[in-house]
C-alpha positions, 0 to 999 in steps of 0.5 A: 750321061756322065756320072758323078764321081766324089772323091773324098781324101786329106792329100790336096796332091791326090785330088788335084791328080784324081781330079786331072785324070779322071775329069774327061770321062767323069763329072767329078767332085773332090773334097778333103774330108768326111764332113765335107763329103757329106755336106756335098752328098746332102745338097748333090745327087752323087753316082759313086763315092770314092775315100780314101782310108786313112784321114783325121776325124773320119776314116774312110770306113766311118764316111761309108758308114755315115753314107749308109745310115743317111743316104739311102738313095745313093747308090751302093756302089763305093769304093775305098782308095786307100795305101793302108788297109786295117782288113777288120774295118775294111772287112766291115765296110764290104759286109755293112755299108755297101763297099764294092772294092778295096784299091791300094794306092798307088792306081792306075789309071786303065785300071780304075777307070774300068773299075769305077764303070764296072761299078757303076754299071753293077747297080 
């Protein structure tokens, strides 16, 4: 089975290479907003939820937090794949609305590989 990544982030550049690294080892789904992530999580079944940070309109904490309170069948494995990090709101999202790990840009491809199936593999 191939699990269903989303990755959620304003830069069309970062999904198209997200899209491209990962798409061999995962179904993958990219879109560039908050809005839209929840648009495609209400009508897709989604394994693990990958955002970006800083966006206009949702940051990446706000998106897990709408997650959280409407989708309780996702499972709680997410993670925020960000350059910026405001540790009080990441902090939140580790206690409140299920983040499992915080990935500063830019990543490695070994390396997030093995976490996104670590994280997978966790729930």
């Amino acid at each position: 089975m191939r699990y269903k990544v989303l990755y959620v982030d304003d830069e069309q550049s970062n999904l198209r290479i997200f899209k491209d690294t990962f798409r061999r080892d995962f179904e993958v789904f990219i879109v560039d907003s908050g809005a839209k992530a929840i648009e495609l999580i209400s009508k897709t079944t989604i394994d693990l939820v990958i955002t970006d940070q800083r966006m206009p309109e949702m940051t990446g904490v706000e998106l897990l937090r709408e997650i959280t309170h409407r989708f309780n069948d996702i499972p709680h494995n997410r993670l925020i794949l960000s350059g910026y990090a405001e540790d009080s709101e990441i902090q939140e999202a580790f206690n409140n609305y299920h983040l499992s790990k915080f990935i500063s840009k830019p990543w490695d491809y070994e390396d997030l590989k093995k976490v996104i199936i670590q994280s997978m593999e966790e729930n």
